[in-house]
Backbone bond lengths (Angstrom), bond angles and torsions (degrees), N, CA, C in turn:
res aa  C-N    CA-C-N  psi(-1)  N-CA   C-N-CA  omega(-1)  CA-C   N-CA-C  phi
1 X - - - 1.451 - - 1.521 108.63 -
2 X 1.569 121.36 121.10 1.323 119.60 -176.68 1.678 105.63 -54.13
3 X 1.450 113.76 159.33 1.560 99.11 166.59 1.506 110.12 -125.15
4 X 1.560 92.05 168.50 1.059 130.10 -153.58 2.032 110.15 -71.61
5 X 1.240 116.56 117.77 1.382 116.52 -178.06 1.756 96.21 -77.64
6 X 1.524 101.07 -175.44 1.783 104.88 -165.39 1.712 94.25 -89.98
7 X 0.955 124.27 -6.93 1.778 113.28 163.57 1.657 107.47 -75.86
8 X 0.828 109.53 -63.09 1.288 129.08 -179.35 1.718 109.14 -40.29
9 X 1.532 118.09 -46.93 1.438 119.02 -174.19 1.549 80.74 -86.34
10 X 1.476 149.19 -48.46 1.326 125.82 -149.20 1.604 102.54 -75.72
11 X 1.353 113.80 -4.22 1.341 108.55 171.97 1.452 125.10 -93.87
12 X 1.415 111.13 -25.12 1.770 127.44 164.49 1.685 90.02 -51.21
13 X 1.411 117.12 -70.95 1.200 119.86 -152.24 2.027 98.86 -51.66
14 X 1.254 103.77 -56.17 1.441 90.14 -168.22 1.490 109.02 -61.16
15 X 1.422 112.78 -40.05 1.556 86.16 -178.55 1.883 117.20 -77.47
16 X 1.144 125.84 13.86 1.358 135.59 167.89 1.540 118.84 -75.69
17 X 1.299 96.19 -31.33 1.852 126.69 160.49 1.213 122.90 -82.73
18 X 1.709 123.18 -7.86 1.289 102.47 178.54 1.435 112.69 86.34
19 X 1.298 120.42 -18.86 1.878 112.89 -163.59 1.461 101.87 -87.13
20 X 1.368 135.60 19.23 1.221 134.49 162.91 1.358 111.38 -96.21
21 X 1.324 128.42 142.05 1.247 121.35 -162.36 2.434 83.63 -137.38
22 X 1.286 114.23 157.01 1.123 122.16 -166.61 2.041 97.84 -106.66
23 X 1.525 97.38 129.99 1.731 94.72 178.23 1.462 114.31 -110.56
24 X 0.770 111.40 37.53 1.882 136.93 -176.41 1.819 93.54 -93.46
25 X 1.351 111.30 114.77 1.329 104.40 147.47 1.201 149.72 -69.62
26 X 1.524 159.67 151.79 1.013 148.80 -165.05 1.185 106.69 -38.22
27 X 1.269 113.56 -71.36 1.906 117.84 -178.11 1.615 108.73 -35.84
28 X 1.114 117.30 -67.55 1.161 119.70 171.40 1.744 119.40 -10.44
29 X 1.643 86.54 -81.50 1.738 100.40 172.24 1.239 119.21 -29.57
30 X 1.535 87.26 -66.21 2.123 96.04 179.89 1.652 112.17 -42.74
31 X 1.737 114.51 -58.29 1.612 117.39 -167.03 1.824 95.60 -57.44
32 X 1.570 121.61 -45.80 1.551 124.54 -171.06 1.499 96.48 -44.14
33 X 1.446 103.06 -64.23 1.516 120.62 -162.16 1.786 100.73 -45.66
34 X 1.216 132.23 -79.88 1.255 139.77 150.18 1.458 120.37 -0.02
35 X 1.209 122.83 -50.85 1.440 123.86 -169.46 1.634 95.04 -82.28
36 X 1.422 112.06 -51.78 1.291 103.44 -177.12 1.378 112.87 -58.31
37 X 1.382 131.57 -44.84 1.810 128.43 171.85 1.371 80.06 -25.77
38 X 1.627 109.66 -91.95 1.620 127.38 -148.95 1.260 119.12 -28.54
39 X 1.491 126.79 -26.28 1.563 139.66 -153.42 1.350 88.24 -99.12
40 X 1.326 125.69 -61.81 1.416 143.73 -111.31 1.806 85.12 -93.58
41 X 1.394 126.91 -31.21 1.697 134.99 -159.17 1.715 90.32 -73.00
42 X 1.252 108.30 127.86 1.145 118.26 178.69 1.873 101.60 -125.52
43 X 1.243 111.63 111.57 1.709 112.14 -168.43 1.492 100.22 -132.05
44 X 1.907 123.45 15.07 1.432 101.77 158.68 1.598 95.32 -125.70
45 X 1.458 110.92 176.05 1.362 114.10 174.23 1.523 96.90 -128.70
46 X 1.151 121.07 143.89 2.023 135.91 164.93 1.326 118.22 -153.76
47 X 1.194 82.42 126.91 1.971 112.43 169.38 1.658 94.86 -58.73
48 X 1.368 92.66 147.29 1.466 100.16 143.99 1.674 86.65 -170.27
49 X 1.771 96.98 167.11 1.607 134.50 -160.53 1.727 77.32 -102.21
50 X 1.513 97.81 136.78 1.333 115.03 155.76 1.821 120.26 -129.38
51 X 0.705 122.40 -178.10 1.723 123.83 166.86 1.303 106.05 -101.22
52 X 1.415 120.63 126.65 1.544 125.41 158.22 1.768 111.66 -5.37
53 X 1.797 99.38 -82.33 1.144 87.31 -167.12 1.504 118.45 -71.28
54 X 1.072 154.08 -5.32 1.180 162.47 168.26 2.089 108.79 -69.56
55 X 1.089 109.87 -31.87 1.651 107.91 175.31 1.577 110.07 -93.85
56 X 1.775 102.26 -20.78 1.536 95.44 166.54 1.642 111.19 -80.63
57 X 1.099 116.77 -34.00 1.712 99.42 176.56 1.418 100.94 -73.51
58 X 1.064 154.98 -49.51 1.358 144.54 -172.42 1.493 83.99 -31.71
59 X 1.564 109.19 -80.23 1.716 104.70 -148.57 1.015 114.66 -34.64
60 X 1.741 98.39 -49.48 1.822 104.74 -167.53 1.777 96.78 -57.82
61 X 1.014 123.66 -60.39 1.823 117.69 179.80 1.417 124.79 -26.58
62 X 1.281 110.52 -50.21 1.511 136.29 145.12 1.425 125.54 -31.84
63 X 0.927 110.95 -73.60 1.204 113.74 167.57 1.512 140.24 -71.30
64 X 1.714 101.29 1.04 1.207 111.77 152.87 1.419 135.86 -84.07
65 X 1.469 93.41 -22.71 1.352 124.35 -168.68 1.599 88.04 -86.57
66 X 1.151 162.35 -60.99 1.283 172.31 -155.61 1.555 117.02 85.78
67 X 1.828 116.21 45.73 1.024 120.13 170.90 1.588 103.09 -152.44
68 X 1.755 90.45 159.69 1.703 104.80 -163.47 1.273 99.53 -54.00
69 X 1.618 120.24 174.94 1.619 122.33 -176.51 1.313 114.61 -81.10
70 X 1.424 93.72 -38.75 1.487 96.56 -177.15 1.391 123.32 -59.38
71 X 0.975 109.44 -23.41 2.100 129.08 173.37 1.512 82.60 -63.98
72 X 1.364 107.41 -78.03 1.374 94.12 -171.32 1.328 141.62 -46.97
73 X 0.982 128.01 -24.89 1.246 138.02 179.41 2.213 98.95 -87.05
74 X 1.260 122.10 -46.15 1.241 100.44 158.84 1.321 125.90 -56.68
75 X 1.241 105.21 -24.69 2.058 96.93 -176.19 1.175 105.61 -88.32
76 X 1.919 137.14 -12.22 1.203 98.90 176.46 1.798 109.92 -100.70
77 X 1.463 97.28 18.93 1.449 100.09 -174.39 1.635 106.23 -104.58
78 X 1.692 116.32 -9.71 1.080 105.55 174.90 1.535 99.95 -99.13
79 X 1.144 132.20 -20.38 1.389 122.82 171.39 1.924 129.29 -65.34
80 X 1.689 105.75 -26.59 1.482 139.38 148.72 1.598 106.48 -38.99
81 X 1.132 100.40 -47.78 2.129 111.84 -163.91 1.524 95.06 -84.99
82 X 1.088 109.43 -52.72 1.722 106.80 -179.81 1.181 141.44 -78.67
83 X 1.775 104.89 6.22 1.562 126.22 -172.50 1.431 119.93 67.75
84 X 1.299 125.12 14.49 1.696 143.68 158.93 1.480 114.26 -59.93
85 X 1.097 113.02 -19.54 1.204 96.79 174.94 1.387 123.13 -151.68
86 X 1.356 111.49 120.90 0.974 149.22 -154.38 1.746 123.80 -80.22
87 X 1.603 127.13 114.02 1.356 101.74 173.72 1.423 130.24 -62.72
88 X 1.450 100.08 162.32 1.588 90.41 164.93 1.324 116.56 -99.72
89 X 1.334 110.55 156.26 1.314 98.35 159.00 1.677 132.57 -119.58
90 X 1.470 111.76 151.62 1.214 115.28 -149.59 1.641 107.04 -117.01
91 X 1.457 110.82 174.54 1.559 95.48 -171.35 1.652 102.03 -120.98
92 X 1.515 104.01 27.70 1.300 114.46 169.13 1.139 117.79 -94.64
93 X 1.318 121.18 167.58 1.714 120.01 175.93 1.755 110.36 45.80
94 X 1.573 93.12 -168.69 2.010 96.80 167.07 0.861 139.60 -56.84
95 X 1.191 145.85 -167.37 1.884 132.76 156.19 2.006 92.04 -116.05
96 X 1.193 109.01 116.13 1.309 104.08 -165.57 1.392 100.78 -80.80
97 X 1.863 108.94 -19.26 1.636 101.96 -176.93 1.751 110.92 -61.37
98 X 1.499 122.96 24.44 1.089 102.97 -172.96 1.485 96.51 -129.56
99 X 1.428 124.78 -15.25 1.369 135.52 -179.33 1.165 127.13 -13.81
100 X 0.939 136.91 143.71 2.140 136.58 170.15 1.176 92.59 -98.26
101 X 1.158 119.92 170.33 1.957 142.54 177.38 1.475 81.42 -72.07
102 X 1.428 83.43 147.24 1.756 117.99 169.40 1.650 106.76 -32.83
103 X 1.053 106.58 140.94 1.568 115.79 160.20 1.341 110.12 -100.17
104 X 1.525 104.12 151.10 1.353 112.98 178.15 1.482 114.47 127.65
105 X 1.253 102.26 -33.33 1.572 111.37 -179.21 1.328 108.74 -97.46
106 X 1.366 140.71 152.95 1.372 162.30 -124.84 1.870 67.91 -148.41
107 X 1.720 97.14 141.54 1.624 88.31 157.12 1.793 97.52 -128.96
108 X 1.394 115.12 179.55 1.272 128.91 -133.68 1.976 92.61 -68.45
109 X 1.496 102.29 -50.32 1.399 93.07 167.17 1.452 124.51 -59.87
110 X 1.008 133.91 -46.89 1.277 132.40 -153.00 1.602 100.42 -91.47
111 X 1.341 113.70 14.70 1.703 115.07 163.06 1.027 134.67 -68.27
C-alpha cells in the first residue's frame, strides 16, 4: 500500500473524526447515486488469455489500489472506451505517434 504523506494522514484523521462534512446537494447525491447504478450493471461476461506475468502485475496493481482485479481490469477498459485514458509518453524506444504504414508491402501504384 503506497503511503500516506502528512496532508494526506491529516485528512484520514479528520474524516476518522467525522469533521468533514459533504457540499453536494441532495440532487447532486441522487444524479451521483444514479450514474453509479448506470456504470456499476455489468450484463456481459468475457474470457480473455493473459500471460502469467502480465495477470500477476495486474493483481499486484490491484492490490495496491485496494480493489479486486477484475474491477480493475474493467475500469481500465472502460476508461480505454471512453477516451479517459490516456497514453503516456515515454523517452524510450520510438514515438510511434509519428509512424509511416507498415513496410514491406509494395502498394498498388508503386507496383
Amino acid at each position: 500500500m503506497p503511503k500516506t504523506d502528512s496532508y494526506e494522514a491529516e485528512l484520514l484523521s479528520a474524516f476518522d473524526k467525522g469533521a468533514l462534512k459533504s457540499v453536494a446537494t441532495r440532487g447532486e447525491i441522487l444524479k451521483f447515486k444514479a450514474a453509479a447504478r448506470a456504470t456499476a450493471i455489468k450484463d456481459r461476461r468475457v474470457n480473455i488469455r493473459l500471460s502469467s506475468g502480465d495477470l500477476r502485475d495486474i493483481q499486484v496493481r490491484a492490490l495496491e489500489e485496494g480493489l479486486p482485479y477484475q474491477t480493475l481490469i474493467a475500469s481500465v477498459l472502460h476508461k480505454y472506451v471512453s477516451g479517459r485514458l490516456a497514453e503516456r509518453q515515454t523517452s524510450v524506444g520510438p514515438d510511434l505517434s509519428k509512424a509511416s504504414a507498415p513496410r514491406g508491402r509494395a502498394s498498388k501504384a508503386g507496383a
